[in-house]
C-alpha positions as CSV (number, residue, x, y, z in Angstrom):
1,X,86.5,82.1,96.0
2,X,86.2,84.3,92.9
3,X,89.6,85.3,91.2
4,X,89.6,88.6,92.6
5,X,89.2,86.9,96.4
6,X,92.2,84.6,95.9
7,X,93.9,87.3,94.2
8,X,93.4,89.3,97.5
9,X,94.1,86.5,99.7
10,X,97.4,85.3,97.7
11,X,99.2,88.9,98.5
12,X,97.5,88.7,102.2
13,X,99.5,85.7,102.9
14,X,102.6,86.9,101.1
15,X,102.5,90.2,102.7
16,X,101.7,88.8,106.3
17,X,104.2,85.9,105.9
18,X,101.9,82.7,106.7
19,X,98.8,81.3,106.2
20,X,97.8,81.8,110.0
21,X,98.0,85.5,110.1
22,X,96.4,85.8,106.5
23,X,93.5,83.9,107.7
24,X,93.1,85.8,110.8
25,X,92.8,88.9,108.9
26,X,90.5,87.7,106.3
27,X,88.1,85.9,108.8
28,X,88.5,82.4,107.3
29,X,90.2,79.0,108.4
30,X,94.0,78.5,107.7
31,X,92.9,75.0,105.9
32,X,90.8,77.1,103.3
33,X,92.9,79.3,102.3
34,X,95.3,76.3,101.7
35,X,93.2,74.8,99.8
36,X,92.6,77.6,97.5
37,X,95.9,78.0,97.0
38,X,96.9,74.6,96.0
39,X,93.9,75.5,93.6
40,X,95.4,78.3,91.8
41,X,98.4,76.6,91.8
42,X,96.8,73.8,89.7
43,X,94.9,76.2,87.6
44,X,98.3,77.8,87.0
45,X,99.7,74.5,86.5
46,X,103.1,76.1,88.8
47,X,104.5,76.3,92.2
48,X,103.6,79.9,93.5
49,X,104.5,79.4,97.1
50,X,107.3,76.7,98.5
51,X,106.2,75.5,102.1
52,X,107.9,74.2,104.6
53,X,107.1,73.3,108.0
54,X,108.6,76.7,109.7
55,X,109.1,78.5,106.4
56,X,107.4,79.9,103.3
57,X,109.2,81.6,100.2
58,X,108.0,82.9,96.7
59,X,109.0,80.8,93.9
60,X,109.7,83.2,91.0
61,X,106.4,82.5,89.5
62,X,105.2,83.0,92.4
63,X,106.7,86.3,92.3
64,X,105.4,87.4,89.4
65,X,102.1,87.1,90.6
66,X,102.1,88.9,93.2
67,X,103.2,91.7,91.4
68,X,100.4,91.6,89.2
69,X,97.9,90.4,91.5
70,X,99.2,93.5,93.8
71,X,98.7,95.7,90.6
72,X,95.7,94.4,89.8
73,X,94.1,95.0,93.4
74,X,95.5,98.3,93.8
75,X,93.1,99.4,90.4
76,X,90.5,98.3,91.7
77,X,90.4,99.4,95.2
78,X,91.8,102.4,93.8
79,X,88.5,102.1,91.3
80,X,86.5,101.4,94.1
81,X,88.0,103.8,96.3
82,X,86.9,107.0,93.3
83,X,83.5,105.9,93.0
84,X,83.0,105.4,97.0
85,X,84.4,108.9,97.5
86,X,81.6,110.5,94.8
87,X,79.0,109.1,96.4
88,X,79.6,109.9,99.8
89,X,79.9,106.8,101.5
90,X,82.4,106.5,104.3
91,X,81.8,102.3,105.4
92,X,84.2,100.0,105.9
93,X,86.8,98.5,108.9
94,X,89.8,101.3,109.6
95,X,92.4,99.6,111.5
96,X,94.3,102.4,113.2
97,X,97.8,102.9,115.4
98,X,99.0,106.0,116.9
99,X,100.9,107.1,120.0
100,X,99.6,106.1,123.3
101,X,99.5,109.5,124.4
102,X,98.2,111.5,121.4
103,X,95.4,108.5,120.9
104,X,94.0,109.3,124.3
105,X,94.4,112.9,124.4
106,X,93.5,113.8,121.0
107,X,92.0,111.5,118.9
108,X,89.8,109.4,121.6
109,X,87.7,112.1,122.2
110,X,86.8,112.4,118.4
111,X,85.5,109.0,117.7
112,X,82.3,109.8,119.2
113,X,81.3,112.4,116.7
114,X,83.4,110.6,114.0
115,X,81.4,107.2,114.3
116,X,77.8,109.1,114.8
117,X,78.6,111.3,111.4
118,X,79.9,107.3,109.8
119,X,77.8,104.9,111.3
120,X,78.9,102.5,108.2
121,X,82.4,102.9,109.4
122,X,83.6,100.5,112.1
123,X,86.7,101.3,113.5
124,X,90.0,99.5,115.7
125,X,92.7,102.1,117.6
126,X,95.7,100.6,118.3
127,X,98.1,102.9,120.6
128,X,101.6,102.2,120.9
129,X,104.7,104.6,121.4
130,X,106.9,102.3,119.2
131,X,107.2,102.5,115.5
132,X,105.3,99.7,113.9
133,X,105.6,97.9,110.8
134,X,101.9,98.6,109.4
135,X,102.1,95.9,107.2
136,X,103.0,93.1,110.1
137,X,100.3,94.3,112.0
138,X,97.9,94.8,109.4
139,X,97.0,98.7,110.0
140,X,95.6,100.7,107.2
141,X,96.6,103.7,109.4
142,X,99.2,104.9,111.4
143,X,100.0,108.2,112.7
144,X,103.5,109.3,113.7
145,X,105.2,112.3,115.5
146,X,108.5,112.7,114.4
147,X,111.1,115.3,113.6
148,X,111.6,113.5,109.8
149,X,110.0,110.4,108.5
150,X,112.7,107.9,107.1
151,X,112.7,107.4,103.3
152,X,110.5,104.4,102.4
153,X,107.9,103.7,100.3
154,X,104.9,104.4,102.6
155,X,102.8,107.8,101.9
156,X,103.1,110.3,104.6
157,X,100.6,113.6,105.1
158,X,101.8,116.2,107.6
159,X,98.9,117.0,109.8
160,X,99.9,119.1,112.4
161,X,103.1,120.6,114.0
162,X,103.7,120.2,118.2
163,X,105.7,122.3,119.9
164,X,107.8,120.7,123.1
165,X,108.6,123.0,126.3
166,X,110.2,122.5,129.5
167,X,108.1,122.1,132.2
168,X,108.2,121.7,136.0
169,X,106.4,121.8,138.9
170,X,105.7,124.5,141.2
171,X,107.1,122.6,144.3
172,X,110.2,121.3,142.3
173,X,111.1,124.7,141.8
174,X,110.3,126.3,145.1
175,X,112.5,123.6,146.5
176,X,115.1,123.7,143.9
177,X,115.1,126.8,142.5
178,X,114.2,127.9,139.1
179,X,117.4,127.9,136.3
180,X,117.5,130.9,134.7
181,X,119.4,130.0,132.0
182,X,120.0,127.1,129.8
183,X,123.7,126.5,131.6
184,X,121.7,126.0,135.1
185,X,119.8,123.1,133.6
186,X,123.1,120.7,134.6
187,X,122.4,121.2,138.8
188,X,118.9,120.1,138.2
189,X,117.4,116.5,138.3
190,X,115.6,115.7,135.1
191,X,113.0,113.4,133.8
192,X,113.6,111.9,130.6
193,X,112.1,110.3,127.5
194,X,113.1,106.6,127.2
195,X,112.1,105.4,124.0
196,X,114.2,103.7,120.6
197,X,114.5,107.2,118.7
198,X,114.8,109.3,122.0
199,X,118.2,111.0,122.7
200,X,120.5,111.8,125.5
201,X,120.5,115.2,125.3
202,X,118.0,118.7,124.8
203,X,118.1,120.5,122.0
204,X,116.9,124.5,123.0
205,X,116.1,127.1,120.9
206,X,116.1,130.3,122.1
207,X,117.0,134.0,121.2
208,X,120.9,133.1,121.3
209,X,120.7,130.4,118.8
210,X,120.7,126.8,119.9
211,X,122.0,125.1,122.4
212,X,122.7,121.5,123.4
213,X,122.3,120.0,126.8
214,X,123.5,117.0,127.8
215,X,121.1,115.0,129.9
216,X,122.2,112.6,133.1
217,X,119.0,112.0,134.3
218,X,117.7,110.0,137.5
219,X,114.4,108.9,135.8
220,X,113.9,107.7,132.3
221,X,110.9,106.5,131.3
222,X,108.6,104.5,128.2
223,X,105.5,107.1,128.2
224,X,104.9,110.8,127.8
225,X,102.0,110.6,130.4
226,X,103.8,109.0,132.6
227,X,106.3,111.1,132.4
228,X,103.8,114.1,132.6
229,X,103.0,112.6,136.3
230,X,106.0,112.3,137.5
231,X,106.7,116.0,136.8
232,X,103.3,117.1,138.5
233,X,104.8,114.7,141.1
234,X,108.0,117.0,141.2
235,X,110.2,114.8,140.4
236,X,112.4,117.6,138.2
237,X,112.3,119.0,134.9
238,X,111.5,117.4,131.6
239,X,110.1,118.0,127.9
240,X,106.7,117.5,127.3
241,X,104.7,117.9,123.9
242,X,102.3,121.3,124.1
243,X,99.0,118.7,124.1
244,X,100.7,117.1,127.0
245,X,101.7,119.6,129.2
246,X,98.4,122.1,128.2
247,X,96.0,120.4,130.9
248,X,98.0,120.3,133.6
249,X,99.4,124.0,133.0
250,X,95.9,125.7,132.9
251,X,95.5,123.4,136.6
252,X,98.3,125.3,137.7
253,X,100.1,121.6,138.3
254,X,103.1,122.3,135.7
255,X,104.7,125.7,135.0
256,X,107.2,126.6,132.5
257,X,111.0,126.5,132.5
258,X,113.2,128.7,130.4
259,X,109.9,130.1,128.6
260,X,112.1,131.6,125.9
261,X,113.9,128.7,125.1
262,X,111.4,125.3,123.4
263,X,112.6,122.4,121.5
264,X,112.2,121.8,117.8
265,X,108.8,120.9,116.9
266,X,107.9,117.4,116.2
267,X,105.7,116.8,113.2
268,X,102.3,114.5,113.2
269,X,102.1,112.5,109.9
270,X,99.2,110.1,109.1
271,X,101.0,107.7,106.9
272,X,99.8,105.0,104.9
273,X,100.8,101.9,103.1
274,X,99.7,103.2,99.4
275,X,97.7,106.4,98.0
276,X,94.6,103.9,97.8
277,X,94.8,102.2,101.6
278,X,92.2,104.3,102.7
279,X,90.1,106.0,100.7
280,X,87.2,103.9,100.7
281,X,87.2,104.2,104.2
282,X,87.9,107.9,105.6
């Protein structure tokens, strides 16, 4: 390996926390990249790394290169990155998460068009409704929907805002009756959002302000589509996203509840690890 190759692979392993996961990523045996490590090291003529059999931790040389190794790569991909952008090209591996539902609803039928228009540009979706560490899993891209993004040193680009409704369906309501104000909400069954960051309780705008209900409700559950179905399914009233519920609202499956009253909007950010991650790429 040229300098710049074990510089690369040095931060890999440090940043992904063994020599398994580095090598996974960088397509090469565990033993090798071992090997050129105990190289540098010897080269260096210090310990960079201190390995144990179910551990590894920086020494403070060990530190210190990494910073500048880290500095190092990030001028030249960012190099790179300037020149690739020029001259058009788009090539490249972007590893990609985003939310289960958004990645099928919205981006999935994209990549067609996007990978005919880049046909240098290979492409992985991850989709997950949890939060991920991009680093840990080794994603170039993420894309979030949130109220707020938590400080932190990752680079965040609002996309898009989504609005979130109330929505039921028709037979719920012919059964159950439809509320007509926020207050009625209590003597109806509701499906919520079960997820880390979700709450216990519905936060309505509307034209008197806003207004806090406190949710009880008999189903809870890990995914906004399947939440979706089991509101088609009448199972009560819930808060879907507007690219959720617009399908099955135009098919006359889901209706409306309180139309004047909607949640706050959640925001879609495409959030990378550092201003260079992917500009060689997209």
């Amino acid at each position: 390996m040229d300098k710049l190759t074990v510089m690369h692979a040095f931060c890999r392993i440090v940043e992904r926390g063994s020599f398994a996961r580095a090598a996974e990523d960088l397509e090469v045996s565990a033993g090798l990249l071992s090997r050129e490590i105990k190289q540098l090291e010897q080269s260096l003529g210090c310990s960079l790394l201190t390995r144990t059999t179910r551990s590894m931790s920086l020494t403070e040389q060990g530190r210190n290169y990494h910073d500048e190794a880290r500095r190092i790569l990030d001028a030249v991909n960012g190099m790179e990155a300037r020149l690739r952008r020029d001259s058009g090209a788009v090539h490249g591996h972007l590893r990609v998460n985003a939310p289960g539902s958004f990645g099928q609803i919205v981006i999935a039928p994209m990549l067609p068009e996007l990978l005919a228009t880049y046909p240098s540009l290979t492409l992985s979706l991850s989709l997950d409704d949890r939060v991920v560490d991009m680093v840990e899993g080794g994603f170039d891209l993420t894309i979030r929907i949130r109220a707020t993004l938590p400080d932190s040193n990752l680079v965040a680009r609002r996309l898009a805002d989504i609005g979130q409704r109330l929505y039921a369906a028709p037979a719920y309501l012919a059964a159950h009756g439809t509320p007509a104000g926020v207050d009625a909400l209590a003597a109806h069954r509701c499906v919520a959002y079960l997820l880390a960051d979700s709450t216990t309780q519905w936060e309505l705008d509307g034209p008197g302000g806003r207004q806090l209900v406190r949710l009880e409700p008999q189903l809870r559950v890990g995914s906004s589509l399947v939440l979706r179905d089991m509101l088609v399914a009448g199972q009560g009233i819930g808060a879907l996203p507007d690219f959720i519920a617009d399908a099955p609202v135009r098919a006359g499956h889901l209706v409306r509840v309180l139309p004047q009253h909607a949640l706050p909007a959640r925001h879609v950010y495409a959030v990378t690890a550092s201003r260079h991650g992917v500009d060689a790429k997209a």
